[in-house]
VOZAKOL-746325 format. One record per residue (C-alpha): x, y, z. Coordinates in steps of 0.1 Angstrom, whole numbers, padded with zeros to 4 digits, always signed. Each point is the difference from the previous one (the first is absolute). Layout:
XYZ;...
This chain:
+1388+1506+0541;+0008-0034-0017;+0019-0014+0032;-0034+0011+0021;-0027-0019-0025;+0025-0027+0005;+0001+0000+0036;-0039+0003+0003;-0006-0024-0026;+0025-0026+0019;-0024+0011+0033;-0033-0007-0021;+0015-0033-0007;+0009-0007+0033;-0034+0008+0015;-0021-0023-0024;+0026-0022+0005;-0011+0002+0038;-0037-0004-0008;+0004-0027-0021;+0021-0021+0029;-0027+0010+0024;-0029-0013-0024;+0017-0030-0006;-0015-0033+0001;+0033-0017-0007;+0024-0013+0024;+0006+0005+0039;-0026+0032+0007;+0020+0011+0028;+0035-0002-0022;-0022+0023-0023;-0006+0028+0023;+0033+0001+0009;+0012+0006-0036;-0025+0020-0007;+0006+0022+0031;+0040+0004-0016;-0016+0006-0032;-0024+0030+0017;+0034+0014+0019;+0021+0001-0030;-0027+0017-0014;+0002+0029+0023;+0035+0003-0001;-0007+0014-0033;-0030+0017+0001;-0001+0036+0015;-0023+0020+0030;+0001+0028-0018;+0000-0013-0039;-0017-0030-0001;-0025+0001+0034;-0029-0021-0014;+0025-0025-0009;+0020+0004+0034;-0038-0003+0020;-0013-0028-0020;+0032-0020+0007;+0000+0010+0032;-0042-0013+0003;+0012-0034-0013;+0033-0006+0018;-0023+0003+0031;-0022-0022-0013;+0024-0026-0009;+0016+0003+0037;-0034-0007+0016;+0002-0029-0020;+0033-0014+0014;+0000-0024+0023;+0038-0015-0003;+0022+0018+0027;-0013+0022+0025;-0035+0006-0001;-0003+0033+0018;+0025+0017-0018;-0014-0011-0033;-0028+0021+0013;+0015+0029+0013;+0017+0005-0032;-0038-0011-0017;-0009+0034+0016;+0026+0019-0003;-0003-0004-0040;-0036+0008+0002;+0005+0030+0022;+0027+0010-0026;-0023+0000-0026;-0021+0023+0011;+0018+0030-0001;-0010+0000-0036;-0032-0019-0002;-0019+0025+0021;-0037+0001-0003;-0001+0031-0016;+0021-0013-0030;+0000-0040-0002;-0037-0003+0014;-0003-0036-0007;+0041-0008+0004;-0006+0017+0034;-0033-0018+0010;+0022-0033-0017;+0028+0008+0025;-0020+0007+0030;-0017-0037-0008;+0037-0020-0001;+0009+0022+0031;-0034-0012+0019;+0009-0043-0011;+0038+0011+0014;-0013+0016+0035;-0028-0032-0001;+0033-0024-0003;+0027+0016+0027;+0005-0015+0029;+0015+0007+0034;-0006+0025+0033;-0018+0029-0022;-0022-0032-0014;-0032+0023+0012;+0011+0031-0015;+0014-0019-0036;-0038-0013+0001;-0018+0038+0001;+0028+0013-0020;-0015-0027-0025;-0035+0014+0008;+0004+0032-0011;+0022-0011-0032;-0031-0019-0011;-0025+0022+0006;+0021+0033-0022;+0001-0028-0029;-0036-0005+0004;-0004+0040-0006;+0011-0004-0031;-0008-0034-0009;-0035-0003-0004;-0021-0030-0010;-0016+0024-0033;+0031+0007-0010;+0028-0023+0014;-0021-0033+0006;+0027-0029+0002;+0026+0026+0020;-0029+0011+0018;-0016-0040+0009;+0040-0005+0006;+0001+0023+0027;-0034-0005+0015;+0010-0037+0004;+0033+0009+0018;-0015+0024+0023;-0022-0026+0011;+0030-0020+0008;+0013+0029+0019;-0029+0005+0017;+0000-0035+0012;+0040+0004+0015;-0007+0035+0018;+0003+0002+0038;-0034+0013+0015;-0028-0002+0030;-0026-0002-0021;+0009-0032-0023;-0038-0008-0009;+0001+0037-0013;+0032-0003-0022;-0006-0040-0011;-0035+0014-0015;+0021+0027-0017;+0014-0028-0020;-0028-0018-0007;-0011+0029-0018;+0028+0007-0016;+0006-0036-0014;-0040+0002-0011;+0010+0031-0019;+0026-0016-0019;-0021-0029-0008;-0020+0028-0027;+0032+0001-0019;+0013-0039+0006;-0031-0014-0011;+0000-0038-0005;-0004+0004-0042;+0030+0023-0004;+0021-0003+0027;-0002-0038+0017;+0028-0004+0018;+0004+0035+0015;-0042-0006+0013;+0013-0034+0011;+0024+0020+0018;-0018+0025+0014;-0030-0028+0009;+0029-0017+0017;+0008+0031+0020;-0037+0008+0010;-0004-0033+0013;+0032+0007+0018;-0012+0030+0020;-0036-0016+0008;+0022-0033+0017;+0016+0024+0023;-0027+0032+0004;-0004+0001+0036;-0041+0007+0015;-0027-0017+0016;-0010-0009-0038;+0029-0031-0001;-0021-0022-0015;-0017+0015-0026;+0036+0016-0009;+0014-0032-0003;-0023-0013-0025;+0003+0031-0024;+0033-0012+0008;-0004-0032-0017;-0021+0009-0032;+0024+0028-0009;+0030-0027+0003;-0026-0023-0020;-0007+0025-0024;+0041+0004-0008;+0000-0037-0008;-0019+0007-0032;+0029+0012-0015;+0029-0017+0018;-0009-0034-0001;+0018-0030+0008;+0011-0004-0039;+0009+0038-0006;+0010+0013+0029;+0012-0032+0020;+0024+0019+0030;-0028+0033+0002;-0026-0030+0005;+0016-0018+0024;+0006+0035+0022;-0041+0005-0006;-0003-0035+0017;+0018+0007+0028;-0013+0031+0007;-0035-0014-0006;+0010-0027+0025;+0008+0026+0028;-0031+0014-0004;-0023-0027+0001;+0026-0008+0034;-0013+0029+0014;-0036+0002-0008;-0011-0016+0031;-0034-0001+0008;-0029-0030+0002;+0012-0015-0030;+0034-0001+0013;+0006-0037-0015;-0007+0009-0032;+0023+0032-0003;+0026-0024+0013;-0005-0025-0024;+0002+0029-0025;+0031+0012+0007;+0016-0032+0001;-0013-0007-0032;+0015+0030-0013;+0037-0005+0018;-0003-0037-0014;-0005+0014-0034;+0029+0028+0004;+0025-0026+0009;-0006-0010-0036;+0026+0029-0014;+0019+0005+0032;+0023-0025+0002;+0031+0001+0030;+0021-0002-0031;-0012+0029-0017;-0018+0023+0019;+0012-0012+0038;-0012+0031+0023;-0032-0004-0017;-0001-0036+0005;+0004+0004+0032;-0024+0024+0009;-0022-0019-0016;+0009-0033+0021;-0002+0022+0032;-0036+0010-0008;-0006-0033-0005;+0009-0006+0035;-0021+0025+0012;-0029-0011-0017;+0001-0036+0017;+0006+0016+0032;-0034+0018-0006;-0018-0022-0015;-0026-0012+0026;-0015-0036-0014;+0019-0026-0006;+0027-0023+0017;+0014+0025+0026;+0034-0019+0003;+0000-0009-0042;-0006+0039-0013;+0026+0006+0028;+0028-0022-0011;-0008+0015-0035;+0003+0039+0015;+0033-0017+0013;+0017-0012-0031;-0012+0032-0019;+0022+0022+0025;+0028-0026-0005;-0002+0006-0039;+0001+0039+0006;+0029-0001+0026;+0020-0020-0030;-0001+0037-0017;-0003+0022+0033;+0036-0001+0015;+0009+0024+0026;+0025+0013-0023;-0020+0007-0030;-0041+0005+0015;+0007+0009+0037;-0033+0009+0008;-0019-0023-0029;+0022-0028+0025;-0009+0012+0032;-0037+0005-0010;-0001-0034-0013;+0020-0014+0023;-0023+0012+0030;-0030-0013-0018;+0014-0033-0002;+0010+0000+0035;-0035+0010+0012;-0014-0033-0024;+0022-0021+0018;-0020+0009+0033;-0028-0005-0015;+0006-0037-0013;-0033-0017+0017;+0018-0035-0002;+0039-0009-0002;+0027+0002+0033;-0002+0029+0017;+0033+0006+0005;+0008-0004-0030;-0023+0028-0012;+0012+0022+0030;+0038-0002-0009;-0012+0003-0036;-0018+0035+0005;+0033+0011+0028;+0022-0005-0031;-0019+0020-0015;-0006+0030+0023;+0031+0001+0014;+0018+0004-0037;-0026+0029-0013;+0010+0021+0036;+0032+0007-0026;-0024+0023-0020;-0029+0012+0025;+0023+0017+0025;-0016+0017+0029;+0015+0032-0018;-0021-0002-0035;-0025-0022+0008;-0013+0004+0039;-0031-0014-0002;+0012-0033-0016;+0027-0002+0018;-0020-0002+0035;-0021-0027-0017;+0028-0022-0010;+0012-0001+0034;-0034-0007+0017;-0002-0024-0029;+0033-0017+0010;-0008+0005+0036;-0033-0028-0004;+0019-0018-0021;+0031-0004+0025;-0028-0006+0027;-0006-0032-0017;+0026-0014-0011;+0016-0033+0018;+0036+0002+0006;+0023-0021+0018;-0004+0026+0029;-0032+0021+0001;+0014+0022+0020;+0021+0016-0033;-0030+0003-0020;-0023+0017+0025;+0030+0027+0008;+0003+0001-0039;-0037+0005-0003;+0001+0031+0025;+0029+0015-0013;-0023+0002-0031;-0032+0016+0020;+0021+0024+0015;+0012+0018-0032;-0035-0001-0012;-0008+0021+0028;+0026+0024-0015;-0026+0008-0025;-0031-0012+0017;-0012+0025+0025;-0034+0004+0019;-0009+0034-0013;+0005-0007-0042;-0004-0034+0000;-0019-0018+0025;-0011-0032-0007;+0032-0007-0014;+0017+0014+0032;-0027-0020+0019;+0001-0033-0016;+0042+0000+0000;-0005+0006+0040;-0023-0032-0001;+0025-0017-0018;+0032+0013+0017;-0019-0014+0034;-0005-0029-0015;+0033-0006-0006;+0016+0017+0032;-0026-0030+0019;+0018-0032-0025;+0037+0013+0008;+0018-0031+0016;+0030+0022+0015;+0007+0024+0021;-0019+0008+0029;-0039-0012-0004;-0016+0027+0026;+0018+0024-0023;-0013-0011-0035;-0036-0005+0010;+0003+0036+0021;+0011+0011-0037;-0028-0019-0012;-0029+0017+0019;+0013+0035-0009;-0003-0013-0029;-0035-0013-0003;-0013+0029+0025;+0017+0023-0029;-0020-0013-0028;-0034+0004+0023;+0010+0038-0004;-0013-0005-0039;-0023-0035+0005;-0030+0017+0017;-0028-0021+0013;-0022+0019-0019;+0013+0004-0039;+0021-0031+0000;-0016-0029+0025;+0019-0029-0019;+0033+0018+0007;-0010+0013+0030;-0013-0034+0013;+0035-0024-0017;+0020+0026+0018;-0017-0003+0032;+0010-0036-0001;+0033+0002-0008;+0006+0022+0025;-0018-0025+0022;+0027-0025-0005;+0027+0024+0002;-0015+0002+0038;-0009-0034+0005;+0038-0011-0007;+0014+0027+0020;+0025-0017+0030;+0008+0019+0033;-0014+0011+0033;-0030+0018-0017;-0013-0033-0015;-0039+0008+0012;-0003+0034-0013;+0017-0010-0033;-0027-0022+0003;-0029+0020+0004;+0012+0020-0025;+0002-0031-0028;-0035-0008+0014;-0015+0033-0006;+0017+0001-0034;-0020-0034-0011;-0033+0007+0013;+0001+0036-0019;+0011-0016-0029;-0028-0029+0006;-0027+0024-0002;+0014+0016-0036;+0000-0039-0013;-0037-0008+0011;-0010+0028-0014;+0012-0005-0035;-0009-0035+0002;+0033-0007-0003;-0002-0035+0020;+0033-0018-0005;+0015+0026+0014;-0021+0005+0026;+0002-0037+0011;+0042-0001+0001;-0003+0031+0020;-0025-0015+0025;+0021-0030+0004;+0032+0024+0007;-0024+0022+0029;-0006-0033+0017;+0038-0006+0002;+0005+0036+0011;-0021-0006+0022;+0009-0033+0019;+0034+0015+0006;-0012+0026+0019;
């Protein structure tokens, strides 16, 4: 009997032990868990199923609490055993007998499921669900108001995660859960957790999809306003530099008539978050930052055009000191494609300059956006690097043109006339284009390719929903005609004519005058060689 008090009072010891390690303010946190986790097994090495099962579940509860907490070694697994803990304890804290250890349980399994990872992600995330809404059967906010505000306030963040259709629907479910938990946080007794919680309102309202964008936006900003009351600059100095910038991406979003203003706002607001974030300190969030910075100038639409540019230009540069490919793949290629798209739209400087500038750029992101994962972005890249290749001098033009269809051609791999047609359309254009500057190989055979070409794109460029298209089509095709060599040089011709006078028309009638006069000037040479 002695030897049993012993061993139980060894396993008590052990367990507070275990608590104390996990509450512990002192030291490396994560070092912590991990004695405390020993502490918590020891523990039920000594304790008994059948003798001691409070003990046993209770120990079991916080050993999977502590793993949920561990983030040294392999993350998944921590979790796995997280549940496996919890699931453990449950064979004795049924609802029937531990009402509130069960409800406690079924809480710590829900912020587990929220926290897994991997292929079952979806299921993990309604697994959650319905942990969160048994502890809220029991937890209510009567009788259980900080366990029941703690739930409410993680639901919502559920909410926001789960996989549905109807996201308007589930976004507004969190809205109202976050409101809910706003009658226990109240500013008074609870400021930071209504901080918190304004924080995550204003959260949802940035990204709550709807014909209502604008006004969400702006109940966007005053809830991210309203958190600032409590973490300000001097108490709260990393919280308010995150409010910033999140205040910043909304204002950046908030388009509308006073779009100058908003602008102004948010860059006001990233201005005032690079105050904490420093590339030192805090270097993914200083780099964020910077790269809405560039964005911002890119928008912004007064001002020195080539100036805000050649700002947008060295805030990507900053970022892309923290974005490596190795450590921010897609941070780097995002930013990286943003900068090269700046570059092309320099107003001033050497042009090809700015065109190898933005190809250095393209062609280095085409490491992340494969045509696998990324399709879409892919084909642009290469239409992208088709124009670009289109342009650019070389010592023989002949290997950038062939370079530049290469590109068009595997953005018609993606591009096709029935999902994407303008794309498809304007990649034809271009691929024509191209096909009609090639320097080698036999000319009758580019500029044949060159009119399928152009006649292809008139599939999608109709006379009557797209006249500019239409009609800047129609004269490239001209050409194509007009510089086609052989024995059918008059009805290549006649066909370049007929090409200029339809496009002529379109150009008269939108008043579109230098156009019009080139093109008359290129009719009268059509004409005098016939």
């Amino acid at each position: 009997m002695n030897d049993s008090h012993e061993l139980y009072a060894t396993a008590d010891a052990q367990y507070a032990l275990g608590l104390t390690y996990c509450s512990s303010s002192d030291g490396d946190h994560q070092a912590n868990l991990e004695l405390a986790i020993s502490c918590f097994r020891s523990a039920l090495d000594l304790y008994s199923l059948t003798n001691t099962p409070s003990q046993w579940a209770k120990t079991q509860q916080q050993l999977g609490v502590a793993y949920r907490g561990l983030l040294n070694g392999n993350r998944q697994e921590n979790l796995r055993k997280s549940l496996s803990a919890l699931q453990a304890s449950l064979e004795i804290f049924t609802r029937d007998s531990f009402l509130t250890e069960w409800a406690q349980t079924q809480y710590e399994l829900g912020m587990t499921y929220l926290n897994s990872l991997g292929k079952t992600r979806r299921d993990f995330l309604f697994q959650a669900l319905n942990c969160l809404h048994a502890c809220l059967e029991v937890y209510t906010r009567e009788q259980f108001p900080l366990e029941w505000a703690r739930a409410q306030y993680n639901l919502a963040n559920l909410y926001c995660l789960l996989p549905t259709d109807d996201r308007y629907s589930i976004l507004h479910k969190a809205i109202n859960c976050y409101n809910a938990v706003l009658q226990v946080y109240t500013r008074t007794d609870f400021p930071q957790e209504w901080a918190y919680t304004q924080h995550s309102i204003g959260n949802v309202y940035s990204f709550l999809p709807g014909g209502e964008r604008h006004k969400n936006l702006s109940k966007a900003i005053a809830h991210y306003q309203a958190s600032l009351q409590v973490n300000t600059f001097e108490a709260q100095p990393r919280q308010w530099a995150a409010t910033m910038q999140s205040i910043g991406n909304a204002y950046r979003a908030l388009l509308g008539e006073d779009i100058e203003t908003n602008l102004q706002q948010a860059l006001i607001c990233y201005q005032s978050a690079l105050r904490i974030y420093t590339r030192e300190e805090t270097p993914a969030d200083w780099a964020a930052v910077q790269n809405s910075l560039g964005i911002i100038y890119n928008l912004m639409p007064q001002g020195d055009e080539q100036q805000r540019l050649e700002h947008a230009i060295a805030c990507f540069r900053l970022a892309l000191l923290v974005y490596t490919p190795e450590m921010f793949p897609s941070e780097w290629a995002r930013t990286s494609h943003m900068l090269g798209l700046t570059y092309l739209d320099l107003p001033a400087g050497d042009m090809q300059t700015k065109l190898q500038q933005a190809r250095i750029c393209f062609e280095a992101i085409l490491q992340v956006y494969t045509r696998e994962k990324f399709s879409l972005i892919w084909a642009s890249l290469q239409a992208s690097l088709g124009r670009i290749y289109s342009l650019l001098k070389a010592d023989e033009g002949r290997i950038n043109q062939r370079q530049a269809i290469i590109y068009y051609e595997q953005a018609l791999q993606v591009y096709n006339r029935k999902d994407f047609p303008h794309e498809w359309a304007k990649t034809q254009d271009e691929l024509g284009t191209a096909y009609c500057d090639l320097a080698d190989g036999d000319p009758t055979v580019n500029l044949q390719r060159a009119i399928a070409c152009y006649r292809a794109a008139l599939l999608v460029y109709g006379y009557e929903n797209m006249q500019d298209e239409w009609a800047a089509t129609q004269v490239n095709l001209g050409r194509a005609y007009s510089s086609m060599p052989g024995n059918d040089r008059r009805a290549n011709l006649e066909h370049a004519l007929a090409c200029y006078e339809a496009a002529l028309k379109v150009f008269l009638a939108l008043h579109e005058y230098d156009e019009a006069k080139a093109l008359q000037q290129a009719i009268r040479s059509v004409r005098s060689a016939l």
